[in-house]
Structure formats: structure tokens, C-alpha cells
C-alpha positions as CSV (number, residue, x, y, z in Angstrom):
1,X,-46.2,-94.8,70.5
2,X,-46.0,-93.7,73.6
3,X,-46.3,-95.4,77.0
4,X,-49.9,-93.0,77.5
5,X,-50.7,-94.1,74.5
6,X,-50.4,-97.4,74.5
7,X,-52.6,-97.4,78.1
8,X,-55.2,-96.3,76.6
9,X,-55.4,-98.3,73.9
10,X,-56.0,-101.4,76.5
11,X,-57.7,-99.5,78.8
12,X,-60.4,-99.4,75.7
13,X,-60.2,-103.2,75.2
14,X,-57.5,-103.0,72.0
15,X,-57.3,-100.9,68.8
16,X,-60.4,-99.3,67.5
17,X,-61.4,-99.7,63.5
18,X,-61.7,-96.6,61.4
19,X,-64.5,-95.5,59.8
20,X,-65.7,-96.6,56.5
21,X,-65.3,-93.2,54.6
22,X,-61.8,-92.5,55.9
23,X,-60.3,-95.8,54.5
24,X,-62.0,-94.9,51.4
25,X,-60.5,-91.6,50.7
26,X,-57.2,-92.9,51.6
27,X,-57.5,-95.5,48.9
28,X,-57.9,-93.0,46.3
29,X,-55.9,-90.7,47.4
30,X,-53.4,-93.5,46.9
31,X,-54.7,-94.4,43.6
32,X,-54.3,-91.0,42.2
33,X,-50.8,-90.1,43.6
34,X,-50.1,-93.6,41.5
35,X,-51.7,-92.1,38.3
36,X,-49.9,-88.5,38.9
37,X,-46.5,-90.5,39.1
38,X,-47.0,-92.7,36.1
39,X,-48.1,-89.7,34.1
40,X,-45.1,-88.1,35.1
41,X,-42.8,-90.4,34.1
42,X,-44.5,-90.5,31.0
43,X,-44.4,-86.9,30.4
44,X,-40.7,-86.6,31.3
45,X,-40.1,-89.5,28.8
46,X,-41.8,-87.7,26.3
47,X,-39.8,-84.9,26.7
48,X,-36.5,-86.6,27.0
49,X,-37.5,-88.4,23.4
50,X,-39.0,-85.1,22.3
51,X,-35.7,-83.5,22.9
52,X,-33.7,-86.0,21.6
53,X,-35.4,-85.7,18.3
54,X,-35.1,-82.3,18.2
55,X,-31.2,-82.3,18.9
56,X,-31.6,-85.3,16.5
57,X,-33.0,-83.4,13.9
58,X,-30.7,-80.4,14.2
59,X,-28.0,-82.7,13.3
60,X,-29.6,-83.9,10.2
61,X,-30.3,-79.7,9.5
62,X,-27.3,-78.8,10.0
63,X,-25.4,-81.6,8.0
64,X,-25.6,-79.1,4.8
65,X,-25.8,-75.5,6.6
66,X,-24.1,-73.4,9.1
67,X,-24.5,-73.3,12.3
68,X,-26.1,-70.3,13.9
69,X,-24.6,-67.2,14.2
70,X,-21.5,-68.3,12.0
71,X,-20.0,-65.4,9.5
72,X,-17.5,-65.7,6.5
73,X,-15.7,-62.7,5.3
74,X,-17.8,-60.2,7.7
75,X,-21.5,-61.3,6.5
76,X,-23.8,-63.6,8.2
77,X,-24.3,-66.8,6.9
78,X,-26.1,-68.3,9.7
79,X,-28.6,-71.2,8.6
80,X,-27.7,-71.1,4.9
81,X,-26.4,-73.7,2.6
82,X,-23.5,-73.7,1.0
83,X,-24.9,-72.9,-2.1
84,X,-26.9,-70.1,-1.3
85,X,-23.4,-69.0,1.1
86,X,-21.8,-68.5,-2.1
87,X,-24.3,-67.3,-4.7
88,X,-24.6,-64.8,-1.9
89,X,-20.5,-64.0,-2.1
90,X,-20.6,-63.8,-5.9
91,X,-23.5,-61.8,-6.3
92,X,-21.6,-59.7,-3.5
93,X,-18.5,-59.7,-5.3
94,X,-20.2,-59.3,-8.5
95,X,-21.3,-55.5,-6.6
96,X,-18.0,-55.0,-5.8
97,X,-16.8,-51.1,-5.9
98,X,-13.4,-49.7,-5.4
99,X,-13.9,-45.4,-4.2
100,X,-10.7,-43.8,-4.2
101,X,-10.9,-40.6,-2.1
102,X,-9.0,-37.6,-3.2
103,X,-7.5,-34.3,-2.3
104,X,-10.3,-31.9,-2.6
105,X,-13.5,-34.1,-2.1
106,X,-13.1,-35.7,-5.5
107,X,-13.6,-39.4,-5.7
108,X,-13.2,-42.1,-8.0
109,X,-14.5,-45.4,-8.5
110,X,-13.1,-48.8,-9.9
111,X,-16.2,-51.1,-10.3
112,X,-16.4,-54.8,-10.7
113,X,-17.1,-54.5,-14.3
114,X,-14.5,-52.3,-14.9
115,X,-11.6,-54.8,-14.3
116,X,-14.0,-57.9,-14.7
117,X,-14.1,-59.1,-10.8
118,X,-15.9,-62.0,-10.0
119,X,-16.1,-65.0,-7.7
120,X,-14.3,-68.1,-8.3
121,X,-14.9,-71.4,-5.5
122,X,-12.0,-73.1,-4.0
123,X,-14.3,-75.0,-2.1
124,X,-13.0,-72.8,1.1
125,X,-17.1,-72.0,2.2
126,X,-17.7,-76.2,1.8
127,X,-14.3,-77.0,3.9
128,X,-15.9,-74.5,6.5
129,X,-19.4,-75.8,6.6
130,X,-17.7,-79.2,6.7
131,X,-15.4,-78.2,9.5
132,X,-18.3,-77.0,11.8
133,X,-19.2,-80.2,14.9
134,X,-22.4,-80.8,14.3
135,X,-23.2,-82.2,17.5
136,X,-22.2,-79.0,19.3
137,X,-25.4,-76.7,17.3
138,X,-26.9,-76.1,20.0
139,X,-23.8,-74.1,21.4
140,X,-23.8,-72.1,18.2
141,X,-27.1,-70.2,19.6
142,X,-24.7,-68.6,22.3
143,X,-21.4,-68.6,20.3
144,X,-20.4,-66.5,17.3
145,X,-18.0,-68.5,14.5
146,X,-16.1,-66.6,12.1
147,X,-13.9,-67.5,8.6
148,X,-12.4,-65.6,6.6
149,X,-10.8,-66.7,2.6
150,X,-8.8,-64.5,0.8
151,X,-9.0,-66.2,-2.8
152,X,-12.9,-65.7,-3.7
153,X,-12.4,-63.7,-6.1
154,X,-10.4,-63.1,-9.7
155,X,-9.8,-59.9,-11.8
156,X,-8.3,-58.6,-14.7
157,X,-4.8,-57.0,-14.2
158,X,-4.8,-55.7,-17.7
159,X,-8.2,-54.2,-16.9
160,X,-7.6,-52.9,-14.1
161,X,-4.5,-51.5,-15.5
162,X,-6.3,-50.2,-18.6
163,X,-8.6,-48.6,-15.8
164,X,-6.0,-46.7,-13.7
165,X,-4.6,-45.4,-16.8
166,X,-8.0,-43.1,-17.5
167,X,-8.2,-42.3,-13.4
168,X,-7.7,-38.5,-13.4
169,X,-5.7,-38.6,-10.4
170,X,-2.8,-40.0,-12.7
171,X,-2.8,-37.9,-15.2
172,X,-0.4,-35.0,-14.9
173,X,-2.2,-33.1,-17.0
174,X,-5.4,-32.8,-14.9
175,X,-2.9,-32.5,-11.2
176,X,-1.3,-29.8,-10.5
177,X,2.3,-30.4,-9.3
178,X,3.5,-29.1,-5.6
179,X,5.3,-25.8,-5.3
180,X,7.7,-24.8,-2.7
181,X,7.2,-21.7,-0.6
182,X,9.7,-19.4,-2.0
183,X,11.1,-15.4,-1.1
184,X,9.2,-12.9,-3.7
185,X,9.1,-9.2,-3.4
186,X,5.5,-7.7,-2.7
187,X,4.0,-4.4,-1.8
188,X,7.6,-3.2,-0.8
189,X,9.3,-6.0,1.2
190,X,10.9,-9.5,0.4
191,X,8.4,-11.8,1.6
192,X,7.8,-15.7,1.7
193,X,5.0,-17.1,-0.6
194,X,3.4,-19.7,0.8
195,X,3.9,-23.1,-1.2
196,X,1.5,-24.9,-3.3
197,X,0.4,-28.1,-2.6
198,X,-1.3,-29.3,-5.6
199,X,-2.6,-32.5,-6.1
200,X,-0.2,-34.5,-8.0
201,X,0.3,-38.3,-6.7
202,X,3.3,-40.9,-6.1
203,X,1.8,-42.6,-9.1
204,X,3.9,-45.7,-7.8
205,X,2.5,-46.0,-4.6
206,X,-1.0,-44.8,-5.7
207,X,-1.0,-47.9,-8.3
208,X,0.4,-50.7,-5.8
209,X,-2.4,-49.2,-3.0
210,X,-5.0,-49.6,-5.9
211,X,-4.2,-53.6,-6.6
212,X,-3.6,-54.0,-2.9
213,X,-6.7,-52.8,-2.0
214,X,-8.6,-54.8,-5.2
215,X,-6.5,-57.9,-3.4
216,X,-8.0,-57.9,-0.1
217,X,-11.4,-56.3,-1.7
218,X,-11.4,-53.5,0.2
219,X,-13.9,-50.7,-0.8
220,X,-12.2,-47.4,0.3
221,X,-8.7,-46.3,-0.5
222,X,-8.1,-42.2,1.0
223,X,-4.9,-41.1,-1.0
224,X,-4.2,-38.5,2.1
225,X,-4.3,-40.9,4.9
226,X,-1.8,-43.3,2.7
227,X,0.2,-40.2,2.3
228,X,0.2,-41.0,-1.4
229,X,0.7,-37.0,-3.0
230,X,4.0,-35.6,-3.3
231,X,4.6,-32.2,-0.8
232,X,6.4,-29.4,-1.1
233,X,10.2,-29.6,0.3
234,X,9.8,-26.0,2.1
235,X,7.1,-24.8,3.4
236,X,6.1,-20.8,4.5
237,X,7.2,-21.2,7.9
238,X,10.7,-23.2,6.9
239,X,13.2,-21.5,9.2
240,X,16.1,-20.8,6.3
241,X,13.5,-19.1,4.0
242,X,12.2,-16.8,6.8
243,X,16.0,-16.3,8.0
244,X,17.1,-15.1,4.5
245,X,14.0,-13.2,3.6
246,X,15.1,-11.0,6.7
247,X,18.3,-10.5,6.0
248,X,17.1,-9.5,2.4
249,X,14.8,-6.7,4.2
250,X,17.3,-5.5,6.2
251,X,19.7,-5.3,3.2
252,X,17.4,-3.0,0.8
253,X,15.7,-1.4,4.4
254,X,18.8,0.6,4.3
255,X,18.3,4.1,3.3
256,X,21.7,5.9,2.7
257,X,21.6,9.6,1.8
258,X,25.1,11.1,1.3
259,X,25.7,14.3,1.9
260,X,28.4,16.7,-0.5
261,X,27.6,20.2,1.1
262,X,24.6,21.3,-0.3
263,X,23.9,18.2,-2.7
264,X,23.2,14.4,-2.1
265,X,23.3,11.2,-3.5
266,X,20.6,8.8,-2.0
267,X,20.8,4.9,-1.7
268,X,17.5,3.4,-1.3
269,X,15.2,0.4,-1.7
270,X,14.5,1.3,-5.8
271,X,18.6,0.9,-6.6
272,X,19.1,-1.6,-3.9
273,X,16.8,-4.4,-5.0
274,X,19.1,-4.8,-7.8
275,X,22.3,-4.9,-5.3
276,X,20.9,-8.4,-3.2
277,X,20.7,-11.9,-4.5
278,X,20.7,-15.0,-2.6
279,X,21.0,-19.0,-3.4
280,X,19.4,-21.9,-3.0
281,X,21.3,-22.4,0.8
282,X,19.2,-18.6,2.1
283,X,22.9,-17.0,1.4
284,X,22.2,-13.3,1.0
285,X,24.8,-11.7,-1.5
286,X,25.4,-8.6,-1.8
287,X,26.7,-7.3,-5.5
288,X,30.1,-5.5,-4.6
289,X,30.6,-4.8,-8.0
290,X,27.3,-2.8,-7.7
291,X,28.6,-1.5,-4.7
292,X,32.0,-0.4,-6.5
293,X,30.4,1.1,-9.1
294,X,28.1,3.4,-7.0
295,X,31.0,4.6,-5.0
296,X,33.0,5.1,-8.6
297,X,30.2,7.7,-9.5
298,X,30.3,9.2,-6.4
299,X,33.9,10.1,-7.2
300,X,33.2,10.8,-10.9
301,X,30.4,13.6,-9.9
302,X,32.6,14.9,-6.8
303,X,36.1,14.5,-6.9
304,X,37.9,17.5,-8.1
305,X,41.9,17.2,-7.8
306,X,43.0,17.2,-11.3
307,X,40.3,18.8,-12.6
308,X,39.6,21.7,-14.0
309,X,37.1,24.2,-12.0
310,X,35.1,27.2,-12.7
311,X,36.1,30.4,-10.6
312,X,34.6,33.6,-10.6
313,X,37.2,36.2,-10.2
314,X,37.5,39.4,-8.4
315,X,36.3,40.9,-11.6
316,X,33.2,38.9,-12.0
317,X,34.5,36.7,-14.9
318,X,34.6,33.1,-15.3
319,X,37.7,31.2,-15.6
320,X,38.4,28.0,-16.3
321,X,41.8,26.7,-14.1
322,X,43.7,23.7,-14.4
323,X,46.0,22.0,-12.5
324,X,47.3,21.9,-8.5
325,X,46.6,19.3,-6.5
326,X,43.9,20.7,-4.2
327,X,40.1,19.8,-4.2
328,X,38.4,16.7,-3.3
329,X,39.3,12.8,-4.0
330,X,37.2,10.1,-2.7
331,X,38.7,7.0,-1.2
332,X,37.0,4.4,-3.1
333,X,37.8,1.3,-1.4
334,X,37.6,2.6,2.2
335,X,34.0,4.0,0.8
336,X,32.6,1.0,-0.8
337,X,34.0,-1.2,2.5
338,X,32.0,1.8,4.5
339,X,29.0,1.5,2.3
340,X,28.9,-2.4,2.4
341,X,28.8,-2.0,6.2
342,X,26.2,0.2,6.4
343,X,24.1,-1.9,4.2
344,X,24.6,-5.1,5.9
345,X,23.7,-3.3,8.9
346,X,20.1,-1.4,7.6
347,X,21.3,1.4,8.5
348,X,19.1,4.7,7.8
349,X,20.1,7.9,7.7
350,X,23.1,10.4,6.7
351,X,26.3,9.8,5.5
352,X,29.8,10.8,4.1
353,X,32.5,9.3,2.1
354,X,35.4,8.9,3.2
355,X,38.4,10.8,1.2
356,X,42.1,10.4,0.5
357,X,41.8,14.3,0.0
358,X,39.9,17.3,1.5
359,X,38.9,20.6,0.4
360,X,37.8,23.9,2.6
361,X,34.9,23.6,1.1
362,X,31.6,22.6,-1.5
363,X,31.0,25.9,-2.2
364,X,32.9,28.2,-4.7
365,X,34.5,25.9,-6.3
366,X,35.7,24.3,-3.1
367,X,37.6,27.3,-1.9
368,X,35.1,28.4,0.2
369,X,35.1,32.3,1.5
370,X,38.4,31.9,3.0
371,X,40.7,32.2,-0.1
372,X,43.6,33.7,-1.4
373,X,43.3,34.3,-5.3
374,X,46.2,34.8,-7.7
375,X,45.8,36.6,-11.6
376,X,49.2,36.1,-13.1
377,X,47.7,38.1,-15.9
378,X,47.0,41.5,-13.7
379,X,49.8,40.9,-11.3
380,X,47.6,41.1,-8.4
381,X,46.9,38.8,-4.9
382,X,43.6,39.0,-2.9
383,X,43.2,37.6,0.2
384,X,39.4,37.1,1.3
385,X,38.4,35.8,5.2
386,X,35.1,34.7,5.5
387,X,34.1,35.8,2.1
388,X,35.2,39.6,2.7
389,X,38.4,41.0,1.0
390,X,41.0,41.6,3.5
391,X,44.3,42.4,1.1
392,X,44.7,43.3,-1.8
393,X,48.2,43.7,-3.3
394,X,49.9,43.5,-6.3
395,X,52.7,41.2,-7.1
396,X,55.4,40.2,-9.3
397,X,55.1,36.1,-10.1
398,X,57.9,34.1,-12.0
399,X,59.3,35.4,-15.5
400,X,56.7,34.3,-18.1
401,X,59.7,34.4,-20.7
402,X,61.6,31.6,-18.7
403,X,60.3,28.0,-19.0
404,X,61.6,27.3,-16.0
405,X,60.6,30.5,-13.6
406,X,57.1,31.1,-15.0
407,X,54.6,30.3,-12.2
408,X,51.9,28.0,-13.0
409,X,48.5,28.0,-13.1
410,X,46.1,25.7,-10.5
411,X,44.7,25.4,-7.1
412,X,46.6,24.4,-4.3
413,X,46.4,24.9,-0.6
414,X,49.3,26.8,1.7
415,X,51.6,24.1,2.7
416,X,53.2,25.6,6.2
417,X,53.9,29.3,7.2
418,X,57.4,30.1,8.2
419,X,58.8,33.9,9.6
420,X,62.2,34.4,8.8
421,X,63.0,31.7,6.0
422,X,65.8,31.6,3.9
423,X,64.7,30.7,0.2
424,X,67.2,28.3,-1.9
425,X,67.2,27.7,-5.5
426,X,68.0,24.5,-6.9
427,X,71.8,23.2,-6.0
428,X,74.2,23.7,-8.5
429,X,76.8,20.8,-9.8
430,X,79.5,22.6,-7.2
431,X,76.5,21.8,-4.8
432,X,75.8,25.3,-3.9
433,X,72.4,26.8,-3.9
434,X,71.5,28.9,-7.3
435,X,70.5,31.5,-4.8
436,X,70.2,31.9,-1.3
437,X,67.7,34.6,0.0
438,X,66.2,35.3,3.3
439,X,62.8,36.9,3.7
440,X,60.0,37.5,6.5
441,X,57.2,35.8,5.3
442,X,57.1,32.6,3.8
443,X,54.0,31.3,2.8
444,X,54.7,27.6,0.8
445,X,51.7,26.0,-1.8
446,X,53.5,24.6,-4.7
447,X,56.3,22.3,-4.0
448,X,59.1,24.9,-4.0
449,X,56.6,27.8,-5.1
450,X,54.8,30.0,-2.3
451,X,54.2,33.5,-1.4
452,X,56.8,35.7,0.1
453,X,58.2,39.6,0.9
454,X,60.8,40.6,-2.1
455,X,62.4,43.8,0.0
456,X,64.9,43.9,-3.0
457,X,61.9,44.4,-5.0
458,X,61.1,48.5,-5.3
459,X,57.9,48.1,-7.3
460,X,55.0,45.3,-7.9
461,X,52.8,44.7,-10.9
462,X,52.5,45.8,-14.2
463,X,54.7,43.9,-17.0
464,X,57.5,43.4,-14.5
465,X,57.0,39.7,-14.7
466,X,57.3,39.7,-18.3
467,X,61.0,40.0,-17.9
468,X,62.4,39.9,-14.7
469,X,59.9,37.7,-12.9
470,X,60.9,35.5,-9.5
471,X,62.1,32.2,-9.5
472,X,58.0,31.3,-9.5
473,X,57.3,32.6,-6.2
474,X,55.0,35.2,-5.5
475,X,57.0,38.1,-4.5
476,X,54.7,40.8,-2.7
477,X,55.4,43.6,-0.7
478,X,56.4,44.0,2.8
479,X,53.4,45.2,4.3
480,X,51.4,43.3,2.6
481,X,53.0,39.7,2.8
482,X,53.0,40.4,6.7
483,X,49.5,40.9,6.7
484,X,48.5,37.6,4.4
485,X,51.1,35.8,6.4
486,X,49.1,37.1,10.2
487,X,45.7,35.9,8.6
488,X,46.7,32.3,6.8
489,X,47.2,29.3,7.8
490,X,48.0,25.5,6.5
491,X,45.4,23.9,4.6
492,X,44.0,27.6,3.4
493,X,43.0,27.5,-0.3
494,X,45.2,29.1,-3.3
495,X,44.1,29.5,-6.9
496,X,46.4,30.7,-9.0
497,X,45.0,31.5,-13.1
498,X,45.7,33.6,-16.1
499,X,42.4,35.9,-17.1
């Protein structure tokens, strides 16, 4: 109170009395604060006990149940028994389906039935309800509990074996086995077929995935993402395959068209595909004895040393001569070695074989129409330059009584040209020449036989030769062997026959 205060009050003659009314209100307003308080307390005490019962009683609930959100083997078992927990499980086991998803969208399914699965208690759901603290429930409202048992349920093996046994995936008969890509000729080339995959399992790892799976219950097996079908070892885009298959196409690409004047011989695709092979490593092979043969029929249509040849004479007739050693000869082994080249190459296009022996020409009988031609018969020489007749001479050839003079019959070419040359017979045992003669024009195509002037000689042709022939030589006369020996020259073609 302060000092004014307390003036006042004893300037007024001491403290003044309130009224009636106000000390009345403040007496109940006293008593009902009092009430408020007790009924407070009583409330709160209700509530406390009210709680405590209900905690209580959650106890005693949850003696036989699980607590709330509480889940064994993935489903919710949250306020059930342990009896109804696992009548639930075996009537869930009891549904229990096994799909096996397979290449193609085809499925199969392994039920319970099929292999006799059912449940079969451990006790493993009343250990968990057993192991829950009971006095922590209300903590279960805001935190989830989870167990898991691996032993609930039994099956069959011998059912479940009987069962895979009828599952089509496993029966080769209704699979179809994986192909490689392989090389296969089609619509003109060598190409690589793609492979096959098929559908045919590892029947081993298909049938330990399948008990696995009925193990741990699961519901789904996918073959393909267990990676349980065989494959193909090579596949279209395998790198060797592709390799080979080009080499093959550039083998049989090869178009070879050899030329023999005015015939040919092609090499193409058609005779080729039976020329190229290859193994299991993509090694392209090439048949050389394919190769050697073709080349050995080239020469067997086109060579013609040694062989006879038809010749049209002067007259018009046709005569068959033998013998000489002019005409054409293949070299088979430098052409096959040519050939193989080319073909390992691809190469397109023209070609010629190569020869041990050349003629003038493919026409007329390989002479050409630069020629000189010999008939022993009429005693005569023609020499023709660019198919026109230039000379034409008779002649005296070797004795056709002698053995060892006559002059034979063939086709040769003219060795060398020689002006003077001095002519010697074979040596004697003294070692002398049988004769020694020099002429003008020498003109070699036979070994030791050629074409010469005879100026001993004072007439040419008739039956002269009959009797008193040459040494096999051509004797002609002067004029005459001067003019075939201006216009010939080595490698010019001689046929010499008998009409």
C-alpha cells in the first residue's frame, strides 16, 4: 500500500467495510472454482484409469493375436489369431499356382493339386505371435512388423516330377531345336540365312528353376529372363560367316570369257558354283582339280601341235596333214595358276591362256593368210602374203624312193633365213661332210630340212623327185627362192602334204 494510500485511510477514521453483495459473490465465486477443481481432478482420474484399462485390455487382446500392422510371408495378419493366421496360409497355400512363361506367349501352370501342396505348421506363426511385447501394442499402430518362414508348406516330388514330365516345354517333340545362321545360295548369290531360334529348353536348368521356384512358393517362373533355352552358336551377323560368304561371291562373281580368235570358252557363275567349297572355320576352297581340268579341255579343244589339221589347198581340196611341230599348245600349269588368280581376284572380263607354243594364227588352220604351202605330190611351192599369192614355183623335194631323202609331210614354221649358206650333209665316219654345197637362199623349217636355190638343178617338177630328189630340202629355182626368201621371215608358217 502506498504511503497516499495509507493517508487516506486514517484521514477517513480506519478501513471501510464492503458491501454485503460483494462479499457474497466472492464467496461463490470461491465455492465454484472449488467445485471446477475437484471435478477436474476427478475427470483426469477417470481418464488416467480409463486409459489404463484400455492399455490394460489391449494386453489381454493381444495375448492371442498380432499386433497391428504385423505381416508374415507378405499378407497382413494384423489383429488375427493364430488360428485364423494359419487357416488363412493353408487355404492360401492350398490356391497355390506355379505359371511358367514361355517363348512365344505360351504359358504353363503347375497347380497345388497337381503336385499335392499343402500347409504343414511348425509352430513358426505361434513362436511369432509369442515373440511380439505385448506391452508395446500401442506402438504397433505406427510401426509395421514383418516375418517371414520358409517351411509352411510340403509337396510331392514324385508329383511334381510326374508333372514336368507332361509340361510341353520338355518335350522335344513339341520344341523345335535352335538352328545356326548358315551360308546358302539364293536368287544368285551366296548369302547368310539367318538362324533359328526355336524353342527348345536346358531341360536341366528348366527342371531345377521349377523345384526352386515350388521351394520358395514363388508364382511366376519366365524361361527367357532365366535364360533357360538353348541359342544358336552363330548368328546372321557373326563376322566369320559374313567374311566367308564374301569371299564365296567374289569367287563365283568372276566371269572369265577366253578368247581363241574367233571362238570362246566362258567361265561363269553356272560352272563355278561347283568349283568353291568352304569348312566349318569360313575357309573358302577353291577345287584346283576343277580348275586343272577346265584348263585340260581348253587344250584338248585348242591345242594343235601334233595334230592332224584340215587344209584347203591351192586346188580347193581338203587334206588331211600330219606331223611338224607348228600350231598351238597351251601351258597348262602356268594357265590353271593364271586362272586360279583371276578367280580369287573376281575378276570380269577377257582373257587368254597362256602357251608353251604359238601359231600365226586361228584361222586356216592356224596358218593364217601369210603362208607358204608345199604339195610333194605336184612338185609345186606357193607363197601367199596377206592371203594373196605372191609365188608360185615348182620344185624338186627329197627322193621319195630313199627312206632317208624323202621329205616329209607336216606343218612347221621357217626357223631363220640365211643369204649365202653353205648346206652340209650328215658327217661321215672320216668326219667329213656327205656333201658340202653353198647356195643363196636358205630358208630352214625342219631340223636340217628347208627351202633353198639348187643352181645345179636345170629343171623343177614333174617326177624328178621320184628318182633323183634332194637330200629332203626343197630345191627351187633361182629367181624364185630369191623372191620367197625377200618376203619371209622366222616364225612364217610351212605346210608341207601329199594330195
Amino acid at each position: 500500500m502506498s504511503r497516499r494510500d495509507d493517508r487516506e485511510r486514517r484521514l477517513s477514521g480506519g478501513e471501510r467495510r464492503r458491501p454485503r453483495k460483494e462479499r457474497e459473490q466472492k464467496k461463490k465465486r470461491s465455492t465454484v472454482g472449488k467445485a471446477f477443481r475437484i471435478l477436474l481432478r476427478v475427470l483426469l482420474a477417470l481418464a488416467a484409469a480409463g486409459l489404463i484399462g484400455f492399455y490394460a485390455a489391449g494386453v489381454v487382446y493381444f495375448q492371442d493375436r498380432f499386433l497391428f500392422h504385423t505381416r508374415i510371408n507378405g499378407f497382413d495378419v494384423s489383429l488375427q489369431t493364430v488360428e485364423e493366421v494359419e487357416q488363412r496360409i493353408a487355404s492360401q497355400i492350398a490356391e497355390y499356382q506355379l505359371t511358367i512363361e514361355e517363348r512365344g506367349g505360351q504359358t504353363e501352370v503347375i497347380t497345388a493339386a497337381d503336385i499335392n501342396y499343402h500347409y504343414v505348421s511348425k509352430g513358426e506363426t505361434q513362436t511369432f505371435q509369442r515373440g511380439q511385447n505385448l506391452f508395446l501394442w500401442p506402438l504397433s499402430y505406427w510401426k509395421d512388423a514383418s516375418f517371414t518362414f520358409e517351411s509352411s508348406a510340403q509337396y510331392d516330388e514324385a508329383m511334381l516330377n510326374s508333372r514336368m514330365e507332361s509340361l510341353t516345354v520338355l518335350d522335344d517333340a513339341q520344341t523345335v531345336a535352335p538352328e545356326d545362321a548358315y551360308i546358302g545360295y539364293l536368287d544368285g548369290s551366296y548369302q547368310v540365312i539367318a538362324e533359328v531360334e526355336g524353342n527348345r529348353p536346358k531341360k536341366d536348368l528348366v527342371t531345377r528353376l521349377i523345384h526352386d521356384s515350388v521351394d520358395f512358393g514363388s508364382n511366376r517362373l519366365s524361361l527367357e529372363e532365366k535364360s533357360c533355352y538353348l541359342s544358336p552358336e552363330k548368328r546372321q551377323n557373326d563376322a566369320q560367316l559374313n567374311a566367308t560368304c564374301k569371299t564365296l561371291n567374289k569367287y563365283i562373281g568372276s566371269d572369265i570369257t577366253y578368247l581363241f580368235g574367233e571362238k570362246s570358252e566362258q567361265l561363269n557363275k553356272e560352272t563355278l558354283l561347283n568349283w568353291v567349297s568352304y569348312d566349318v572355320d569360313g575357309n573358302v576352297k577353291l577345287d584346283e582339280d576343277q580348275v586343272y581340268e577346265f584348263v585340260y579341255q581348253l587344250a584338248s579343244t585348242y591345242d594343235s601341235v601334233n595334230r592332224p589339221r584340215e587344209f584347203t589347198t591351192h586346188s580347193g581340196a581338203v587334206v588331211s596333214v600330219e606331223g611338224g611341230s607348228y600350231g598351238w599348245e597351251i601351258d597348262q600349269v602356268e594357265t590353271a595358276a593364271d586362272l586360279k588368280s583371276m578367280i580369287y581376284n573376281g575378276y570380269q572380263g577377257t582373257a587368254y591362256a597362256i602357251f608353251t607354243q604359238t601359231a600365226e594364227s586361228w584361222y586356216n588352220s592356224d596358218l593364217g593368210n601369210s603362208f607358204i604351202e608345199i604339195d610333194l605330190a605336184s612338185q609345186h611351192v606357193w607363197m601367199y602374203i596377206d592371203g594373196e599369192e605372191v609365188v608360185s614355183t615348182d620344185c624338186v623335194s627329197g627322193t621319195a624312193t630313199d627312206p632317208k631323202r624323202y621329205t616329209p609331210s607336216g606343218t612347221y614354221t621357217i626357223y631363220y633365213k640365211e643369204s649365202p649358206s653353205v648346206l652340209k650333209g650328215e658327217m661321215k665316219s672320216d668326219g667329213t661332210p656327205e656333201y658340202e654345197t653353198k647356195v643363196e637362199y636358205w630358208m630352214p623349217f625342219n631340223e636340217g630340212i628347208g627351202l633353198h636355190d639348187a643352181s645345179w638343178r636345170g629343171a623343177f617338177g614333174g617326177s624328178i623327185y621320184q628318182t633323183d630328189g634332194s637330200h629332203g630340202c626343197i630345191n627351187l629355182p633361182a629367181s624364185a627362192a630369191k623372191e620367197i626368201y625377200d618376203r619371209t621371215y622366222a616364225g612364217m608358217p610351212v605346210i608341207v602334204y601329199n594330195s
